[in-house]
FIDRENVEX-195171 format. One record per residue (C-alpha): residue number from 1; chain; x, y, z. Coordinates in steps of 0.1 Angstrom, whole numbers. Example, Ala and Ser with C-alpha at 12.3 -4.5 7.8 and 13.67 -1.06 7.14 Angstrom:
(1, "A", (123, -45, 78)) (2, "A", (137, -11, 71)) 
***
This chain:
(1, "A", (-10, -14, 485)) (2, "A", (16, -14, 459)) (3, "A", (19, 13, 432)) (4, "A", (4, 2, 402)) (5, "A", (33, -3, 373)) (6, "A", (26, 18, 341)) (7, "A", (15, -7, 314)) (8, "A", (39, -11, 289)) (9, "A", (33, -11, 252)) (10, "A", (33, -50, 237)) (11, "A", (62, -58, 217)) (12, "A", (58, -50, 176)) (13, "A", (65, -88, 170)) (14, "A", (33, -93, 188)) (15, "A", (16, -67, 169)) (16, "A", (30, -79, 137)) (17, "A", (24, -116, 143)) (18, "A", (-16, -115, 131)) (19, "A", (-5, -95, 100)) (20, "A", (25, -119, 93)) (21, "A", (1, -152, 99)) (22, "A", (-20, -138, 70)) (23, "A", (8, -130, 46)) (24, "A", (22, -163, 54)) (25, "A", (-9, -187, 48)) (26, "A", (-9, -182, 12)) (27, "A", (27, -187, 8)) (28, "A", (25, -218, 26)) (29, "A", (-7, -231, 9)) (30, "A", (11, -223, -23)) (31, "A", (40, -248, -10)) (32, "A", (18, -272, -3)) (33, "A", (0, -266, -37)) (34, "A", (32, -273, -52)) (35, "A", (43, -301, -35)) (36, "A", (11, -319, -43)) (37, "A", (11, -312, -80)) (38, "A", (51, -326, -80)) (39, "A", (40, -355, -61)) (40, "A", (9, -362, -86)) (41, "A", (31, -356, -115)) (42, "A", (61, -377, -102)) (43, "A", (32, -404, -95)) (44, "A", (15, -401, -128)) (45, "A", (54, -407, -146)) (46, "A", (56, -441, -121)) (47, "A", (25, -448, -136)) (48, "A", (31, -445, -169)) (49, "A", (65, -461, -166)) (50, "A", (47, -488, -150)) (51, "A", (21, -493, -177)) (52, "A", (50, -490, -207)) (53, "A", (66, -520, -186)) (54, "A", (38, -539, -186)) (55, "A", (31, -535, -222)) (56, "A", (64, -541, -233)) (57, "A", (67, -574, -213)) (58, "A", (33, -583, -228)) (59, "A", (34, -574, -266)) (60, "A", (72, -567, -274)) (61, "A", (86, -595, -252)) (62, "A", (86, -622, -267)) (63, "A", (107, -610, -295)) (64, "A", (129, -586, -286)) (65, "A", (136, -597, -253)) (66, "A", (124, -589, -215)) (67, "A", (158, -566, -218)) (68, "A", (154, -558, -253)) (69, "A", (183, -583, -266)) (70, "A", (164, -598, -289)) (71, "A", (154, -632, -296)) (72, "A", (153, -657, -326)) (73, "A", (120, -639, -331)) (74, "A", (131, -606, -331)) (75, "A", (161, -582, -336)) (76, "A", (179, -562, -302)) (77, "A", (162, -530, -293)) (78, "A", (192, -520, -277)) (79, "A", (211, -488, -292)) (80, "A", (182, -485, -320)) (81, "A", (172, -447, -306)) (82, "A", (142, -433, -298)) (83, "A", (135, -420, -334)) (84, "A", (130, -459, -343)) (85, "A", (108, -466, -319)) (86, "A", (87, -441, -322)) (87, "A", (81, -444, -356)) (88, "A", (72, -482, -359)) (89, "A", (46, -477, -330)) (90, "A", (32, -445, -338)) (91, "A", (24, -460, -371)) (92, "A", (12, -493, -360)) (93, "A", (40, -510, -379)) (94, "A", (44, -526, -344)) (95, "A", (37, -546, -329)) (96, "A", (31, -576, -351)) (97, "A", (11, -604, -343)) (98, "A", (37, -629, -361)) (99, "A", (74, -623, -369)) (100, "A", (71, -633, -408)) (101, "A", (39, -610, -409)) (102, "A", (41, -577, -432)) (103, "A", (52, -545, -415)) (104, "A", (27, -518, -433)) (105, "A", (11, -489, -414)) (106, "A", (-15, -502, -392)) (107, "A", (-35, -478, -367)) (108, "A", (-15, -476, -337)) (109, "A", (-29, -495, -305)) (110, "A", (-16, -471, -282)) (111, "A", (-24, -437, -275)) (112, "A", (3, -411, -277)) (113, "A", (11, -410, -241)) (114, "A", (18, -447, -244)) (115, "A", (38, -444, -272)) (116, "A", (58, -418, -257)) (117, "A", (62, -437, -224)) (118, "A", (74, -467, -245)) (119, "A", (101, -445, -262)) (120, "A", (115, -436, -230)) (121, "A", (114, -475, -218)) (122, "A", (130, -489, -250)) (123, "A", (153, -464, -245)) (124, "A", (165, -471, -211)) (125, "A", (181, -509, -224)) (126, "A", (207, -488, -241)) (127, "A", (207, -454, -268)) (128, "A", (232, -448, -296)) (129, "A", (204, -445, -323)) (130, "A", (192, -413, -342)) (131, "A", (170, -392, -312)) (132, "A", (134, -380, -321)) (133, "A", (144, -344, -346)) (134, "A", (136, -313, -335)) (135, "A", (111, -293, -359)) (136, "A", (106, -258, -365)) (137, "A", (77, -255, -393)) (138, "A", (76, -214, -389)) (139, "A", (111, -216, -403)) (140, "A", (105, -246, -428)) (141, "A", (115, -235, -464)) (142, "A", (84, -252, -487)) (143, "A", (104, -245, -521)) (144, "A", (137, -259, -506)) (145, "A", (123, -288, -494)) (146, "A", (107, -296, -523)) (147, "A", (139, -298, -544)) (148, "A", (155, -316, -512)) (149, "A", (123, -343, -523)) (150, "A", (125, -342, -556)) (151, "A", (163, -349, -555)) (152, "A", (169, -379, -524)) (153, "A", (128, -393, -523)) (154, "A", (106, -390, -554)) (155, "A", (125, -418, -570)) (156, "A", (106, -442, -546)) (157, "A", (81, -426, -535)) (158, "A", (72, -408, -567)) (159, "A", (72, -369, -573)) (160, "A", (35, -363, -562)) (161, "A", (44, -391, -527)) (162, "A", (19, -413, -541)) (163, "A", (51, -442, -539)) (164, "A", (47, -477, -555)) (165, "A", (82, -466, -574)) (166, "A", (98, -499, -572)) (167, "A", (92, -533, -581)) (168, "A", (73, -546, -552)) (169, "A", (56, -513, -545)) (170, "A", (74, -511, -514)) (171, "A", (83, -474, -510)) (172, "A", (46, -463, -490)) (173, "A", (24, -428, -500)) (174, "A", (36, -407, -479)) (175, "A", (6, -391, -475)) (176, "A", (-2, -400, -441)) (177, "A", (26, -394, -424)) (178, "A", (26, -369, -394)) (179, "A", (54, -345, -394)) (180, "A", (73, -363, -367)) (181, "A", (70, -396, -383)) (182, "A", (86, -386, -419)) (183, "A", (113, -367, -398)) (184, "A", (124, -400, -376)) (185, "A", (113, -423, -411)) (186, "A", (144, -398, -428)) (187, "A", (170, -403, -397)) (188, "A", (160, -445, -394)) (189, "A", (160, -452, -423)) (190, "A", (131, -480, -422)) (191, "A", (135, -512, -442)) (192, "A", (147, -506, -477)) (193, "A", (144, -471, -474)) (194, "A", (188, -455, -467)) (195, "A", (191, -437, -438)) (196, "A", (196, -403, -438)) (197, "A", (221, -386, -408)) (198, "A", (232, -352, -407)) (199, "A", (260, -360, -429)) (200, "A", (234, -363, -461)) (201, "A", (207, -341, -447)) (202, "A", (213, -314, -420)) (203, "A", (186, -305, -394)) (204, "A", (176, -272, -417)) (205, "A", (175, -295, -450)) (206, "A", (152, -317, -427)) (207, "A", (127, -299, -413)) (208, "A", (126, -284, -449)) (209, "A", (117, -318, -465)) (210, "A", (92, -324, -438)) (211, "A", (73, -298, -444)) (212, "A", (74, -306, -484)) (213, "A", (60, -339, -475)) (214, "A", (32, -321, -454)) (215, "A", (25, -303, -484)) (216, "A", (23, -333, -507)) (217, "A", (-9, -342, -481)) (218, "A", (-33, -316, -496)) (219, "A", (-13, -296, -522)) (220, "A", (-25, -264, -536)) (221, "A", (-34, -279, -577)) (222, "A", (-32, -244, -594)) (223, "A", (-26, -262, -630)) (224, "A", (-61, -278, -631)) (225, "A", (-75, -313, -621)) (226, "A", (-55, -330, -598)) (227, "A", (-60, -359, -618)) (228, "A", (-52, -382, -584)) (229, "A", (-16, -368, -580)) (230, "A", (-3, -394, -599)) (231, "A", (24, -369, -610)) (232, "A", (35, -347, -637)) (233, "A", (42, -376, -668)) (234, "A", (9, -393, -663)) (235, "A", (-7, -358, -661)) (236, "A", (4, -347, -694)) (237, "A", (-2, -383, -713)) (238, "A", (-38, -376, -700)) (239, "A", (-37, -341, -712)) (240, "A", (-23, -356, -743)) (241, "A", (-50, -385, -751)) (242, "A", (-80, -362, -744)) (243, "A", (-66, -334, -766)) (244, "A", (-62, -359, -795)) (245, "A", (-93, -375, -791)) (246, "A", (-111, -343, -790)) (247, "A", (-90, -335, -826)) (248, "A", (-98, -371, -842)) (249, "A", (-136, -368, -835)) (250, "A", (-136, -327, -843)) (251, "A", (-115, -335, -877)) (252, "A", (-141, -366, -882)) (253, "A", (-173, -344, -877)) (254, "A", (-158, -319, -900)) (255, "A", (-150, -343, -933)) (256, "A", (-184, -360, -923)) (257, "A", (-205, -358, -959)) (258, "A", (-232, -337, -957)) 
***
């Protein structure tokens, strides 16, 4: 019979291999984990890319062009910038249901996602236009801004944003504007309304304004009444009837014969 060999000692890989397995499963799960989410994400932006396609070939279309050239319906899309296009359909200025209808602020039939999606698709038959602004409200300066407004926009839209200031009342309250929307109305320029770039109003000047308009939403009326916002002229001609007519009755119940 043979001498027995002395057993030997199993290699450490062998002895590590359990502990490594362990360590390793969570690392790969989290891979895994990972991957999924990037694949659900990536899926959910085909989605959405394939739902702004759709609803741009069914509501946009027919005016502006499968490839946003426009038609004899509608102006080109292409080179407009995202800034446009997000302002007429976030405020359901578009779309219209006829091109001679009136373009007023409408709520928007999309929700913001859509919106959003749209911008990027409008945007992919060409840019060139003003992009969406950056804001930065914690750094906002409410007393510049408001001589920013009172200077470049109150002679349309009136010094308390009620607008109406010209002859068709065409200039819009501004009152309902979300910060991003008067920021991309400022860079577009929107109908009548001049265009603001960088060269009349930097970024700081900007996000400055924006914030004014915010204000203008629910401003703090320290003097009194707010008497409807309808500004500081028709505040004091009110101010000024009342006190005389107060006068005339008090100086009438004084001469009154006894």
């Amino acid at each position: 019979m043979p001498p027995s060999r002395p057993s030997r000692p199993p290699p450490a890989a062998l002895l590590l291999a359990p502990i490594l397995v362990v360590l390793a499963t969570p690392l790969l799960g989290g891979h895994r984990s990972a991957g999924a989410q990037s694949e659900a994400q990536s899926g959910a932006e085909a989605e959405g890319q394939d739902e702004a396609e759709q609803t741009y070939l069914a509501d946009c279309a027919s005016c502006h062009g499968a490839e946003g050239g426009g038609t004899n319906r509608g102006p080109t899309l292409v080179g407009v910038g995202k800034a446009s296009t997000y302002y007429y359909l976030s405020t359901g200025r578009m779309p219209i249901d006829e091109p001679n209808a009136d373009i007023k602020r409408a709520d928007p039939p999309y929700s913001p996602e859509l919106v959003e999606a749209l911008v990027d698709y409008v945007d992919g038959f060409g840019g060139g236009g003003p992009d969406l602004p950056h804001l930065s409200p914690e750094e906002a300066g409410l007393g510049k801004g408001g001589r920013v407004y009172r200077a470049q926009c109150a002679s349309c839209h009136t010094t308390a944003g009620g607008g109406g200031a010209l002859l068709r009342q065409e200039a819009p309250p501004v009152y309902h504007a979300t910060p991003a929307e008067a920021a991309a109305a400022i860079r577009v320029g929107p109908g009548t309304m001049p265009a603001f770039g960088e060269a009349a109003l930097t970024d700081e000047e900007l996000n400055d304004v924006v914030a004014y308009v915010e204000y203008l939403s629910s401003p703090q009326d320290r003097g009194g009444q707010p008497l409807w916002h309808l500004g500081p002229l028709i505040e004091g001609l009110v101010g000024w009837v009342v006190g005389l007519g107060l006068l005339v009755l008090l100086a009438l119940w004084i001469g009154k014969p006894t």
